[in-house]
N, C-alpha and C positions, 0 to 999 in steps of 0.2 A: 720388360726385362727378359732376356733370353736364360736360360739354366745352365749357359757355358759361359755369360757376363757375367755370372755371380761370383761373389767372394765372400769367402768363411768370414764369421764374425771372428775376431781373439777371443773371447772369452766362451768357456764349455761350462753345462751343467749337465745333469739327469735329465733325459727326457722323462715327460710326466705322459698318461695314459692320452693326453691331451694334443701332447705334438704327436704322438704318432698318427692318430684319428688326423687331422691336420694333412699330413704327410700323402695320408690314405686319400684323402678326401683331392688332394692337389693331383695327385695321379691319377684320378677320373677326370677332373678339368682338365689335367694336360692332356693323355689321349682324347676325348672330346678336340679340344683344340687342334690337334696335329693330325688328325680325322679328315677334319674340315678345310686346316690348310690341303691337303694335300687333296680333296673333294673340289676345292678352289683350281687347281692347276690342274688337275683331269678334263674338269668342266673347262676352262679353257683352251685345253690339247683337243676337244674336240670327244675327249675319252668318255662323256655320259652325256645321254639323250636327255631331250627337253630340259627343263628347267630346274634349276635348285635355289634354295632357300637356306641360308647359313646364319647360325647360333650363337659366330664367335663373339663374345662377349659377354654371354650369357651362361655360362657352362656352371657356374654355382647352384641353379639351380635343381637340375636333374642328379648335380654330384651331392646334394644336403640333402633330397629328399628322399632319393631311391636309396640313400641307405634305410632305411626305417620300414624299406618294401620287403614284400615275402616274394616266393615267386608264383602265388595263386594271388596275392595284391595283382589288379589290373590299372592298367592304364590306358587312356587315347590321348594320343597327341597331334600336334598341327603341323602344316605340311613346311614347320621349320624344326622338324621332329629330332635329328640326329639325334642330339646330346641325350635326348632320352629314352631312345634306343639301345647307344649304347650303353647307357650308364643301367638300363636293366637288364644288360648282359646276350644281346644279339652277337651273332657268332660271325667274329669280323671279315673272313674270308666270305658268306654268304653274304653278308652285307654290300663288300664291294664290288661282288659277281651280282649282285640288287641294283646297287646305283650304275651299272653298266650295260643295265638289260639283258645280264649272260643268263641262260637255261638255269644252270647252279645258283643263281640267285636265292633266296627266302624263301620268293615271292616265284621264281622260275621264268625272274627278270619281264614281270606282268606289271607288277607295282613301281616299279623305282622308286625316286626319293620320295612322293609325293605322297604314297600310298601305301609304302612299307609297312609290313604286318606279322608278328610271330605269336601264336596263340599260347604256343611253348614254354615261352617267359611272361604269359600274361598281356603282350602289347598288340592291344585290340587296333593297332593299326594306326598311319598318320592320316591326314584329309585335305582334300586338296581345298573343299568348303571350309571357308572362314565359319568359325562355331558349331563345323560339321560332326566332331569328334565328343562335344559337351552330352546328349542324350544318349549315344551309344554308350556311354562310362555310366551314366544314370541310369538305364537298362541293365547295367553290369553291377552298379551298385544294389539293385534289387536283387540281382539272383545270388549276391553274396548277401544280401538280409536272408533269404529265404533258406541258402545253404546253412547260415548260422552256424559257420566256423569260422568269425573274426576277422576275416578280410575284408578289406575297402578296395575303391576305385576311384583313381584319382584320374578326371582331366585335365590335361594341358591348355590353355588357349591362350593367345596376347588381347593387349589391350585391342583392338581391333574388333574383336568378339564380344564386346561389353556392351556396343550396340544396337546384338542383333536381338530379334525375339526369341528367339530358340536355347539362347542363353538362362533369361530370364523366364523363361517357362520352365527352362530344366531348375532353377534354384528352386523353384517354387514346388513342384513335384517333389523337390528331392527334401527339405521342407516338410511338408505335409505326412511323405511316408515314412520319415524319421532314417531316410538312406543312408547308409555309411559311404559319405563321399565327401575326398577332400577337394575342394572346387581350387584351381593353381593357376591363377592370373599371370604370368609376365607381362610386365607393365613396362616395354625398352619408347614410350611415348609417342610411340609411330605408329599409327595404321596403314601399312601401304605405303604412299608418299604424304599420307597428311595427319599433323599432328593429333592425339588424344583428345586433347583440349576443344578441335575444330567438330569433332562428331559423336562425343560424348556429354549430355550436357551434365550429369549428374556426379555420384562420390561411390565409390566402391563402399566406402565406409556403410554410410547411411542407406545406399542399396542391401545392406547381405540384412542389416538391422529391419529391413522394409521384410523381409524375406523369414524375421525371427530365426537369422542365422547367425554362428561365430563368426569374427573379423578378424585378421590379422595382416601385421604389418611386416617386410623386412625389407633392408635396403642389401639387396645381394651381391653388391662386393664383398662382401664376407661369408666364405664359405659356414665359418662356424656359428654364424648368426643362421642361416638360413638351415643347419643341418641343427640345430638347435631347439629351433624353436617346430621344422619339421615333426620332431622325437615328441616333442611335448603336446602338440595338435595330434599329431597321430595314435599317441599312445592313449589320448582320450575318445578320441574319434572310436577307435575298438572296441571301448568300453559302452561307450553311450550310444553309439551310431547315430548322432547326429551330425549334420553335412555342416560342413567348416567353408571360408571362402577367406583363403590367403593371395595378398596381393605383395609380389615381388618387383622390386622395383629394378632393371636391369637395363643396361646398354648394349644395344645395337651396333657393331662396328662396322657391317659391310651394308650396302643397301637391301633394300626390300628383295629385289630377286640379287641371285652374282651376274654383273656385268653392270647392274645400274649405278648412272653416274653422280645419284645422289645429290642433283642441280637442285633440289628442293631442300637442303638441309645449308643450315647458316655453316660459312669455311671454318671460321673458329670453334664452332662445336665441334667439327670434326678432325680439329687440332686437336682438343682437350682429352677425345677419346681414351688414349691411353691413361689419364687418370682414373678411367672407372673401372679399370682392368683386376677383374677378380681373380685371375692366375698368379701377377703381379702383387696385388695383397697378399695374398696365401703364400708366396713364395717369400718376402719380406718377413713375414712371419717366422718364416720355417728356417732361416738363416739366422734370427734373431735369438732362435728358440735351442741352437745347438747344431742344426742340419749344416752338413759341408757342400760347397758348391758340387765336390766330388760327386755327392751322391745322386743330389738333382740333375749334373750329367749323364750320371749315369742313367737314371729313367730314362732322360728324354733319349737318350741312345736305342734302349730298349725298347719305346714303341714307336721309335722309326724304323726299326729291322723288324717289327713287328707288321707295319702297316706296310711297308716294302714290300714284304712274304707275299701281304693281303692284296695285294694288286697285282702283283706280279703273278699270280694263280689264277685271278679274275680276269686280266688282258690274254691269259691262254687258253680262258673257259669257252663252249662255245654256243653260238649265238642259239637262240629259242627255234626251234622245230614252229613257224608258220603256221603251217595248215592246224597245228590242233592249239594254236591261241586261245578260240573260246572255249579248249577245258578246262574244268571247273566252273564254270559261268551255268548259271541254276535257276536263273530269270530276267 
């Protein structure tokens, strides 16, 4: 459902501290979303090198959990990282002089999407290795034990990641040294082209228990489920510093890279897509809840003039200076 299809409910009450949080938490999903639409049709104009890896569908979960981040909380995430880049507040114009390969990039247009990194807000970076991102975070979780000022570090990874080693060595570590790390599976049932099911044989559940760690569940169409139950894992997670392993259950809408033609996925599943649309829930909510279609126009107006700015600054930026590509390069 678009935010210019909507229509006011008749009846008004009080909003409660609850829709507005709600409200907040939907304006992260939709920039995220209108991020990546418009990442989609660049990538296609030919506007961003090599390849990208898109979220949509999944945007609840980088919008419930990074609220409950500080901005020394770190993160790593995977090389389908957007949503939680931006939701830990990467600065949009660098970003999209990033995905362009412009010099003004983040990264000084070295990284792109695949590798994006800002130390600044904490985001140790995306990886282009499946499960690449999981030990760096666990490295990151030790030096916030040893700083012993209540931060954690959360990684990213999809279901795809569950069966590599490097995974399970990091639970196990992080385990043992009692790390403050919340471990954030997205689980959209796809590795690549092949389902969960075909090269996992075990349970997240009885894995994190194997591991004498906490479990948790959420199915993230609901933004408020998943910023929920984030607050209440994290906010013990601080206290105890023991590693937590939440597994969200989320939908995939474009293929594994943009441009794949998803010949490996059943048609009717990817009719039904739109039913697991969590911007879609959230916005149902937020109209039921007292929100006027006016208003949600109006956002979405506002990070389209937003994201316009941010590309149209990036397509003037200009290209990386060549010959000193390997600076910074240290080994």
């Amino acid at each position: 459902m678009s935010p210019t299809q909507a229509k006011s409910p008749p009846r008004k009450r009080k909003r409660s501290n609850r829709d507005t949080l709600l409200f907040e938490l939907y304006a992260t999903m939709l920039r995220i979303r209108r991020v990546e639409e418009r990442l989609s049709k660049l990538f296609a104009d030919g506007a961003i090198p090599g390849f990208i890896h898109l979220s949509i569908g999944q945007e609840s979960v980088p919008a419930g959990i990074t609220r409950h981040l500080t901005g020394e909380d770190t993160v790593a995430i995977t090389h389908r990282g957007h949503g939680q880049a931006l939701a830990k507040g990467i600065n949009l114009n660098d970003f999209f002089a990033e995905m362009m390969g412009r010099a003004t990039g983040i990264c000084q247009g070295r990284a792109g999407s695949m590798h994006i990194a800002d130390a600044s807000i904490g985001m140790l970076g995306a990886n282009g290795i499946v499960a690449g991102g999981i030990p760096i975070a666990v490295g990151s979780a030790l030096a916030h034990q040893l700083d012993d000022r209540g931060n954690i570090a959360v990684p990213y990874f999809g279901d795809g990641a569950i069966a590599e080693g490097v995974f399970h060595e990091s639970l196990n570590i992080a385990s043992l040294w009692n790390l403050p790390c919340l471990f954030v599976c997205e689980n959209n049932g796809w590795g690549e082209f092949s389902r969960t099911d075909d090269q996992f044989a075990g349970n997240l559940e009885k894995l994190a228990a194997t591991y004498n760690m906490e479990y948790h569940f959420v199915d993230a169409i609901d933004v408020m489920a998943v910023h929920d139950l984030g607050k209440k894992v994290i906010t013990k997670l601080r206290k105890n510093s023991r590693p937590v392993l939440m597994e969200c259950k989320v939908t995939r809408f474009h293929g594994h890279y943009e441009g794949d033609p998803q010949k490996y996925r059943d048609p009717a599943e990817l009719e039904k897509l739109e039913q697991s649309d969590p911007l879609d829930h959230a916005q149902k909510a937020l109209l039921d809840s007292g929100f006027g279609s006016a208003e949600l126009t109006r956002l979405n107006q506002q990070l389209l003039e937003e994201i316009d700015a941010a590309v149209e600054q990036a397509l003037a930026a200009p290209q990386p200076d060549y010959p000193n590509a390997a600076a910074g390069v240290y080994a």
